[in-house]
LOTOR-600740 format. One record per residue (C-alpha): z, y, x. Coordinates in steps of 0.02 Angstrom, whole numbers, plus 32768, in hexadecimal, padded with zeros to 4 digits. Each point is the difference from the previous one (the first is absolute). Example, Ala and Ser with C-alpha at 12.3 -4.5 7.8 and 13.67 -1.06 7.14 Angstrom:
% residues 2
<up 8186&north 7F1F&east 8267>
<up 7FDF&north 80AC&east 8045>
//
This chain:
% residues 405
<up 8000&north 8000&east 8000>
<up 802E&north 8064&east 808B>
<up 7F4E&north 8003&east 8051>
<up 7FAB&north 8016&east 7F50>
<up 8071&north 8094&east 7FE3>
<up 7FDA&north 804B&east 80AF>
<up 7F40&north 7FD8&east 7FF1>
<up 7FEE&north 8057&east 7F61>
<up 8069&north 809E&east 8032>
<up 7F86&north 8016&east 8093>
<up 7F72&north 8003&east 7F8F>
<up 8054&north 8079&east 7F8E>
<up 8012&north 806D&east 8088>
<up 7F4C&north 8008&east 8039>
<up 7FCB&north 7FEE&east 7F57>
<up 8072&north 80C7&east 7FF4>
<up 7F95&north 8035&east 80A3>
<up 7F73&north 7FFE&east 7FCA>
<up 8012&north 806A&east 7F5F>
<up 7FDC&north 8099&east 8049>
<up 7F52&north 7FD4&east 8029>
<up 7FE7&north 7FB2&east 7F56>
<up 7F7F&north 8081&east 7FAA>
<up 7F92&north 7FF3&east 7F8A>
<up 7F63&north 7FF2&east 8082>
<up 804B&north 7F8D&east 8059>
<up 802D&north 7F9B&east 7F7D>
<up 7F53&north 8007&east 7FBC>
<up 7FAA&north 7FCF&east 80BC>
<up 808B&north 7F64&east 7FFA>
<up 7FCE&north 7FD7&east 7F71>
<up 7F41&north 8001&east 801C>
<up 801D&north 7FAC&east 8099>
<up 807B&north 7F66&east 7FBF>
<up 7F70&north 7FE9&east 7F79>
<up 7F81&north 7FF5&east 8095>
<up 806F&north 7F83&east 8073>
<up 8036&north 7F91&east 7F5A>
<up 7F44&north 7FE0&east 7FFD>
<up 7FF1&north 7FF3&east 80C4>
<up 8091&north 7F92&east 802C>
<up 7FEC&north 7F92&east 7F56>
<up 8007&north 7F57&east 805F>
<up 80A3&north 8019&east 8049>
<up 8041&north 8037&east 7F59>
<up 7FC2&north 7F6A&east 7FA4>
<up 8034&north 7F85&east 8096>
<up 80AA&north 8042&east 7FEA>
<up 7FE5&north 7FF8&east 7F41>
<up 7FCA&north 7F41&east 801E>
<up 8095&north 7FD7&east 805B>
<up 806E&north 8058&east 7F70>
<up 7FAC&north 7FA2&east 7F7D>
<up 801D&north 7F4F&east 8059>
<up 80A2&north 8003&east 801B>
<up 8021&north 8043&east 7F3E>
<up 7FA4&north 7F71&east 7FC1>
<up 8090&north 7F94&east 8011>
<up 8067&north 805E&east 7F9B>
<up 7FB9&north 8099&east 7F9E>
<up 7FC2&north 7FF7&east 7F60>
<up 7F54&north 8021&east 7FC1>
<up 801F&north 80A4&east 7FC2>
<up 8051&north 8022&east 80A9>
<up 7F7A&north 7FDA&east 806B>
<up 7F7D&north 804B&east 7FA2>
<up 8070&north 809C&east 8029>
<up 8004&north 7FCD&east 80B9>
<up 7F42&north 7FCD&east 801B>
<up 7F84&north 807A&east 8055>
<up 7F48&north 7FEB&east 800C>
<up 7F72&north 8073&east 8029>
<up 7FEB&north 804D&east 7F46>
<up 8097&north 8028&east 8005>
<up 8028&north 805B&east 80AC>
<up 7F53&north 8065&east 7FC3>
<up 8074&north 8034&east 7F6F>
<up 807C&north 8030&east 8064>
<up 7F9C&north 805B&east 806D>
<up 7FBA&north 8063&east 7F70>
<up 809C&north 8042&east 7FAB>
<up 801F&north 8037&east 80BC>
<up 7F6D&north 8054&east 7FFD>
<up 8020&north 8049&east 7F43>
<up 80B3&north 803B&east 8024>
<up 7FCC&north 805C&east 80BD>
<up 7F83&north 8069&east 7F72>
<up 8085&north 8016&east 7F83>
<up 8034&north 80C8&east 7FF4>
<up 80B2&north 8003&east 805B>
<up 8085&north 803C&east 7FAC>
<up 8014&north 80B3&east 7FCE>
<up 80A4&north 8037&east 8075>
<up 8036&north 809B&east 7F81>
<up 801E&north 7FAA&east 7F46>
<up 8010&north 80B6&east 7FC4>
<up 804C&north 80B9&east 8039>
<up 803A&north 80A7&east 7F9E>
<up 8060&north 8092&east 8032>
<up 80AD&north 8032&east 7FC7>
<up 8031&north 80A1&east 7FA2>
<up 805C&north 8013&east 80BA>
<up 7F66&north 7FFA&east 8052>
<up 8040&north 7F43&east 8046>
<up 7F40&north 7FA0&east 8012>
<up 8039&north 7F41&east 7FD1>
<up 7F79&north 7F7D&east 8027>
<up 803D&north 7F40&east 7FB8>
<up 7F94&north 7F93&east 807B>
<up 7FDD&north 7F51&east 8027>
<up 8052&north 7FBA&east 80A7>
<up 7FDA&north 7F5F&east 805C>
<up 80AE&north 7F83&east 7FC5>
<up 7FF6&north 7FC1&east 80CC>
<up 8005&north 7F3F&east 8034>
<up 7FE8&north 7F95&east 7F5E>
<up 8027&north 7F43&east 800A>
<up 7FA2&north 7F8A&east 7FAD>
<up 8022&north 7F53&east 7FDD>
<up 7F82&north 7F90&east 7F8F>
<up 7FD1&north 7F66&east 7FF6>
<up 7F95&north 7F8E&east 805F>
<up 7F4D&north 804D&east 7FE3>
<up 7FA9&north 804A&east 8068>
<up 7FB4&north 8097&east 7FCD>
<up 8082&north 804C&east 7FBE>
<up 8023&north 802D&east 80B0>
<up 7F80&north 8070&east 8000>
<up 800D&north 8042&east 7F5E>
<up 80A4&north 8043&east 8018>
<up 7FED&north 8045&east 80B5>
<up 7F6F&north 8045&east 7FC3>
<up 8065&north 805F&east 7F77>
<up 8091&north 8031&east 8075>
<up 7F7B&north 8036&east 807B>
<up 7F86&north 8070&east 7F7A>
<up 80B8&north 804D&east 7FD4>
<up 8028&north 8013&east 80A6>
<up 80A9&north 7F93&east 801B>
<up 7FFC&north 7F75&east 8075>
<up 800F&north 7F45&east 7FCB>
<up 807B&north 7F74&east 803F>
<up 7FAF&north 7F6F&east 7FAD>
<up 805A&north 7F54&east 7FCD>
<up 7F96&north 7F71&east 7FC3>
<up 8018&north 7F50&east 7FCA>
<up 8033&north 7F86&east 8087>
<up 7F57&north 7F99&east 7FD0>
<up 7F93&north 8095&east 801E>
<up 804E&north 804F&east 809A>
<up 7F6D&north 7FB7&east 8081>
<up 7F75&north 8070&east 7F8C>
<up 8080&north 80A6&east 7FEB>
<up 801F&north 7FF7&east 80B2>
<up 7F3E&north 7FED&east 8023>
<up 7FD7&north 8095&east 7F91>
<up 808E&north 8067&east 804A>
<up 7FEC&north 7FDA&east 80B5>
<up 7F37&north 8012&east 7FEB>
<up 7FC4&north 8060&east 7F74>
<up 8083&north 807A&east 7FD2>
<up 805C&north 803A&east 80AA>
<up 7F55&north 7FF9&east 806F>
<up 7FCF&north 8065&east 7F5C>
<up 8084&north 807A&east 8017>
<up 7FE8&north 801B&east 80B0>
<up 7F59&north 8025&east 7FDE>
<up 801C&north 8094&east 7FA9>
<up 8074&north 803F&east 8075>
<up 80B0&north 7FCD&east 7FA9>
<up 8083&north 7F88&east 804F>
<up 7FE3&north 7F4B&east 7FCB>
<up 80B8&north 7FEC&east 7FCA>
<up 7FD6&north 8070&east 7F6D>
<up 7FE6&north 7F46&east 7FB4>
<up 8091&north 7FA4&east 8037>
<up 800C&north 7F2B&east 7FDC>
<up 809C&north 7F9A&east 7FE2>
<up 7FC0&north 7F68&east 806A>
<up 8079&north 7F82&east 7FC1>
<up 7FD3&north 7F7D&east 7F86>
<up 80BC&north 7FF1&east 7FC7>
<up 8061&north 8054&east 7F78>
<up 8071&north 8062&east 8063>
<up 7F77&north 806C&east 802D>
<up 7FFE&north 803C&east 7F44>
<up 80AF&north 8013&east 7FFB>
<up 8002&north 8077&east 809E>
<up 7F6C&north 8070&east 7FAB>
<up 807A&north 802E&east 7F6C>
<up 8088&north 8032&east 805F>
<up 7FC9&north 8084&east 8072>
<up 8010&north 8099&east 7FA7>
<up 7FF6&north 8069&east 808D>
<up 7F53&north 7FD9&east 8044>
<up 7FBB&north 7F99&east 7F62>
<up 803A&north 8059&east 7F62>
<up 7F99&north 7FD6&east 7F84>
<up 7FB8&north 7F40&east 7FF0>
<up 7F7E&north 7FC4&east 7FA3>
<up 8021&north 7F5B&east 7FBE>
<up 7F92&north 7F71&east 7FA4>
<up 8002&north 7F4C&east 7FEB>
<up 8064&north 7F84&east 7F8A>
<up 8066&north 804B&east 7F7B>
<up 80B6&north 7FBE&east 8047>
<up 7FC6&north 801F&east 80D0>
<up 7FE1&north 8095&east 7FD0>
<up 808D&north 802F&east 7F93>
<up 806D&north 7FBD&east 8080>
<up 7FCE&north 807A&east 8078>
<up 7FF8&north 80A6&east 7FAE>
<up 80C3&north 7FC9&east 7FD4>
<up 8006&north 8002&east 80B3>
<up 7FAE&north 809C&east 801F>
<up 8073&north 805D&east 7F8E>
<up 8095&north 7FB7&east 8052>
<up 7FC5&north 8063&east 80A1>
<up 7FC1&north 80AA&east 7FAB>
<up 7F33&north 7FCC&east 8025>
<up 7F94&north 802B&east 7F52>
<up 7F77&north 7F8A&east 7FD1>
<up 7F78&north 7FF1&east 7F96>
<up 7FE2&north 7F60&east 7FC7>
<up 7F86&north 7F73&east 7FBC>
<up 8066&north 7F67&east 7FCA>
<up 7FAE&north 7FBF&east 7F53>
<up 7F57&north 800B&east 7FB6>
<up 7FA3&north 7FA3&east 7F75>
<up 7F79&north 804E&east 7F8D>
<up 801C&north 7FFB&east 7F39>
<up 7F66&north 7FF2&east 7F8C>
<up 801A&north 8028&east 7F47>
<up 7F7C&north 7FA7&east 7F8A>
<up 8015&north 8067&east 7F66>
<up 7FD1&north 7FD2&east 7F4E>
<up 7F5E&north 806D&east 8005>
<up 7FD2&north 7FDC&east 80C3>
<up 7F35&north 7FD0&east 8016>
<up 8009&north 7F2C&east 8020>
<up 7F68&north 8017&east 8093>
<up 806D&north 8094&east 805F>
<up 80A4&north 7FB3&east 7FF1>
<up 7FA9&north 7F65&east 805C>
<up 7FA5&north 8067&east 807B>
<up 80B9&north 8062&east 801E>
<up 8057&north 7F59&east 800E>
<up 7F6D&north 7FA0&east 8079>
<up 8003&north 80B8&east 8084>
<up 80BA&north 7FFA&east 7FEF>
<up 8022&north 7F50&east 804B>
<up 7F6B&north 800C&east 8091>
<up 809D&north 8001&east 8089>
<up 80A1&north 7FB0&east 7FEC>
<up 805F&north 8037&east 8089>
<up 800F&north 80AA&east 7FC2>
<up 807F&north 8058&east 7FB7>
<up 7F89&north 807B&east 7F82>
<up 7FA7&north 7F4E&east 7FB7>
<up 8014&north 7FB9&east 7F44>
<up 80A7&north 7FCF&east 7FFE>
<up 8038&north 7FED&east 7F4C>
<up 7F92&north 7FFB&east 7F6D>
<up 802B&north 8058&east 7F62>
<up 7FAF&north 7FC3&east 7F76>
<up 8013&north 8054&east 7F41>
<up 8015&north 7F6A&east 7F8F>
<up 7F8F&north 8039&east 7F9A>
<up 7F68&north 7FEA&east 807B>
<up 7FB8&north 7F44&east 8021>
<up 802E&north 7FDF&east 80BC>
<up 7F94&north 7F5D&east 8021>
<up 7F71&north 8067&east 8066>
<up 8092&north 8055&east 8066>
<up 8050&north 7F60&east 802C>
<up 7F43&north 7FCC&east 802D>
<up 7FFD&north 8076&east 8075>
<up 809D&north 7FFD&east 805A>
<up 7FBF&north 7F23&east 8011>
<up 7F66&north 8047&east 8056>
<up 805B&north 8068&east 807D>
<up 8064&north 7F61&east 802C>
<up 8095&north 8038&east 7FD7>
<up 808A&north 7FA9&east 7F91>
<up 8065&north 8052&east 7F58>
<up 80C4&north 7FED&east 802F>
<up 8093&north 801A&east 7FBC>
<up 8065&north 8082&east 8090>
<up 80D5&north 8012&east 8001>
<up 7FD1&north 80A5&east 7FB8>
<up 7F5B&north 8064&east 7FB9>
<up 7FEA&north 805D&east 808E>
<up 8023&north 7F74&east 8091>
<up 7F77&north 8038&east 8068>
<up 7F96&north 7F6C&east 8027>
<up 7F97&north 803B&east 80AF>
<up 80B1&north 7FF8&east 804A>
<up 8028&north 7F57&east 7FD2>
<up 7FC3&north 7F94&east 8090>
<up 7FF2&north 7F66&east 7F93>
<up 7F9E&north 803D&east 7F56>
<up 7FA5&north 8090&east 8047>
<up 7F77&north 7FCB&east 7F9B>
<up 804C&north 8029&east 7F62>
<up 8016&north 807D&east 7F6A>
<up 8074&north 8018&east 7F78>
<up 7FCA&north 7FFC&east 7F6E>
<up 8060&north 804C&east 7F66>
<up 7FE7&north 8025&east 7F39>
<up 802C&north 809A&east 7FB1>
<up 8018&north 804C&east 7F6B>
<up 7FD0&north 80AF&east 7FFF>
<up 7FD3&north 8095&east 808F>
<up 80B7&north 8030&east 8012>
<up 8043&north 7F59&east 8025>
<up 7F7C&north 7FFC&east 8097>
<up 803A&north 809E&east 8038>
<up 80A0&north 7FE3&east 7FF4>
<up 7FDD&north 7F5E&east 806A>
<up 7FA2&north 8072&east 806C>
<up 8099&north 8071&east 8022>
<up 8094&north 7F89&east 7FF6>
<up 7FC2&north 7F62&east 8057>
<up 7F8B&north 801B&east 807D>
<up 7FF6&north 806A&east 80B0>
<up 7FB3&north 808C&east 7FAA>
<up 7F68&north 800A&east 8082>
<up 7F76&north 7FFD&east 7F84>
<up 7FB8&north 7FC9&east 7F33>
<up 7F75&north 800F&east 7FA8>
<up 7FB6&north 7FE9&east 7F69>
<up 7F76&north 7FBF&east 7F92>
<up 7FCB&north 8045&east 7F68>
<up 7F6E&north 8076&east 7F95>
<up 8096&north 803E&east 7FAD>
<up 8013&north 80B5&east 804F>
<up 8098&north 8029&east 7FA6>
<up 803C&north 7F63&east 8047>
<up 7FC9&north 802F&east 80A5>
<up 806C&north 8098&east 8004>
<up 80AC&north 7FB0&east 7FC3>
<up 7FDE&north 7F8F&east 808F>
<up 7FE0&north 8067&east 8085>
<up 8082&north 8088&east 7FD5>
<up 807A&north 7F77&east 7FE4>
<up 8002&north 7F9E&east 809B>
<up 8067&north 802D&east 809C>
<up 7FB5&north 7FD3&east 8084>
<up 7FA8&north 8031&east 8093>
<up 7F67&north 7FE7&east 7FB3>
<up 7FA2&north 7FF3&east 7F58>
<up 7F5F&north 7FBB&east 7FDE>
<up 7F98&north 7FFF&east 7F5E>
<up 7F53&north 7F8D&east 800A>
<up 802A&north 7FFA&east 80CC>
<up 8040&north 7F6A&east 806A>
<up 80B7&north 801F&east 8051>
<up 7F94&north 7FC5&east 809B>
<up 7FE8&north 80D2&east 801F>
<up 80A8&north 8018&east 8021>
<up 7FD9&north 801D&east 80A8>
<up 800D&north 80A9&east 8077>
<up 7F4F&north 7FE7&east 8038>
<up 7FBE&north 7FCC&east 7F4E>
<up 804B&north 80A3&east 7FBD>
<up 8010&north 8078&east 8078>
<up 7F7C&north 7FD6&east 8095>
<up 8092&north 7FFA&east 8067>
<up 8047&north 7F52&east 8027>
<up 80BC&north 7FEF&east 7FDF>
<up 80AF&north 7FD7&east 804D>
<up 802A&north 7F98&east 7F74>
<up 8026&north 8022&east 7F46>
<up 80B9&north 8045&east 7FCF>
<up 8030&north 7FD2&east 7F61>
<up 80A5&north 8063&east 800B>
<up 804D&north 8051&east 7F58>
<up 802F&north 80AE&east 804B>
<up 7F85&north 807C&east 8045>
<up 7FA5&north 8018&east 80A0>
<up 7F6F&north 7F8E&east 8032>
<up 7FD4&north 7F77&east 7F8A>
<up 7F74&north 7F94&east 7FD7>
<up 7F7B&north 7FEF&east 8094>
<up 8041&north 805A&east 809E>
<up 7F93&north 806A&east 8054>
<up 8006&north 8081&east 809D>
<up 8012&north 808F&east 7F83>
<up 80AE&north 7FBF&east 7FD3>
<up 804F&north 7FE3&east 809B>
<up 8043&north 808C&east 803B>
<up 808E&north 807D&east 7FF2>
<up 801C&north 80BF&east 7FB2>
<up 8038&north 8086&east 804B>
<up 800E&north 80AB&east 7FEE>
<up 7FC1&north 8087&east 807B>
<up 8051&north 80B0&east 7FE4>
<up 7FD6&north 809E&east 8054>
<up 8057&north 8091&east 7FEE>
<up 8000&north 80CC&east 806E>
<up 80CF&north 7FE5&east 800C>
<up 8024&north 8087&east 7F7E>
<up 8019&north 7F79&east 7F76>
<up 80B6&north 7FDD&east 7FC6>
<up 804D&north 7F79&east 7F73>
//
């Protein structure tokens, strides 16, 4: 623990360094160039990746290695939202200003938060999606992955990212690595508020829980991604063809926490071309310890869905509200009335009407991919987290002296 500790501390600190010469060119040149060397230096990603996925085969789930698994399509995404996000506008420093009857000029602006942790689970690209973020909202990164994915994260780190950084003229620590597969390593990110004081967490609901307990015990903030699960609402009124289409684009990945997760259907709609659908995808109807037991989490029935009968619109939002994570529902109906009790009554971080939960995504929404999704009940960022939420206010008063209270 000692070492891990020690290890990690070090990064923090050159991780702090480098802030200064975090800017938003510089941040746009890394970013340009970590898109370039992701395509250049693709075989030693992927023979890292194959190593990863090798060793997880003998005891990750399906679910969980399609999380882990890297292949050239996919490194071309990732290369692209690099490319997207170095384009994005950066964020507007001054939020807004005005002058006091005093003559006191007040500016509230946007400041960088400093070194963010991040801890997620064992999948690769997330890696670069949130340094990417931290970088575009220029904090530095001390990154955390899954044990089974730590030979990839240290292979995009060590050369994509930090050659990246250097590049454009900014210390490589700016993205610092735990490089420990073991737990401890998570442990030791939430509890250095000093040099880490805000940590971005995702992964299983009670890992994750367990650690922003943690966190609190030592005074670090986090924003976290613990549970997922999509809800689709088949109303009375919805189309059959488009509540098919909704429920065959909603299962296309199982290992994610924004897919089909429990079914809502009204009892007064026939559900026999639904059920149809959710046999073609090859995934199985269960019955879960609760409505919203989310299913890509649950290493032995990833492949399933709940299925559940209701009796009106307000028992599925209710449902909605009360027994699920809250990340996302939709519905399916012609009924526009319907529509709007729906989407005004559901809680939420997102709402869909004739749209798979699929979208709840940072890059799907936004163009900007995300740190993960915070389905948090009290304000600040929630839903898809982006590089225009991480940050801090402050403001920036200038006075000529002559002002008294």
């Amino acid at each position: 623990m000692n070492a891990i500790r020690e290890q990690l501390e070090q990064e923090a600190r050159d991780a702090a360094a480098a802030l200064p010469l975090l800017t938003d060119e510089s941040v746009e040149r890394a970013l340009d160039a970590a898109a370039d060397l992701l395509r250049g230096r693709a075989d030693g990603v992927l023979a890292a990746n194959r190593e990863d996925v090798s060793a997880g085969e003998r005891r990750l789930d399906a679910g969980a290695l399609d999380r882990l698994r890297l292949d050239e399509q996919r490194l071309d995404a990732m290369a692209k939202q690099l490319r997207s996000l170095s384009q994005l506008p950066p964020l507007e420093r001054v939020i807004s200003s005005w002058t006091l009857d005093d003559g006191l000029h007040v500016e509230k602006r946007r400041i960088p938060i400093g070194v963010v942790g991040a801890n997620f689970e064992a999948r690769p690209n997330v890696a670069v999606d949130v340094a990417g973020q931290l970088l575009k909202s220029r904090n530095a990164a001390l990154l955390r992955t899954g044990g089974a994915a730590l030979r990839t994260v240290t292979a995009i780190v060590d050369a994509v990212l930090r050659p990246a950084l250097e590049h454009a003229g900014v210390p490589p620590g700016a993205v610092g690595l735990v490089r420990s597969p073991e737990h401890e390593g998570a442990r030791a990110l939430v509890t250095l508020p000093k040099l880490v004081p805000l940590v971005i967490l995702r992964g299983s609901g009670p890992t994750t829980a367990a650690l922003a307990r943690l966190a609190a015990e030592h005074g670090v903030r986090t924003l976290a991604h613990a549970e997922g699960g999509g809800v689709l609402y088949v109303h009375a009124a919805a189309d059959e063809a488009k509540a098919v289409a909704l429920v065959e684009s909603s299962l296309d990945r199982l290992g994610v926490c924004n897919r089909l997760n429990l079914l809502l259907v009204d009892r007064a709609f026939e559900p026999r071309r639904l059920l149809e659908a959710v046999e073609r995808a090859g995934v199985e109807v269960r019955e879960p310890p609760r409505l919203g037991h989310e299913w890509a989490n649950d290493a032995e029935h990833v492949a399933s869905v709940t299925v559940h009968v209701v009796d009106s619109l307000e028992d599925a939002v209710s449902i909605a509200n009360e027994e699920t994570s809250g990340l996302a529902a939709g519905i399916v109906t012609e009924d526009a009335a319907a529509a709007e009790r729906f989407l005004d009554g559901c809680r939420g971080t997102a709402v869909f009407w004739h749209a798979t939960t699929r979208f709840t995504d940072g890059f799907a929404l936004t163009g900007a991919p995300e740190t993960g999704i915070n389905v948090d009940w009290v304000p600040g960022p929630r839903g898809p987290v982006t590089y225009r939420d991480l940050w801090l206010r402050q403001y920036r008063v200038i006075g000529d002296a002559t002002q008294r209270r």
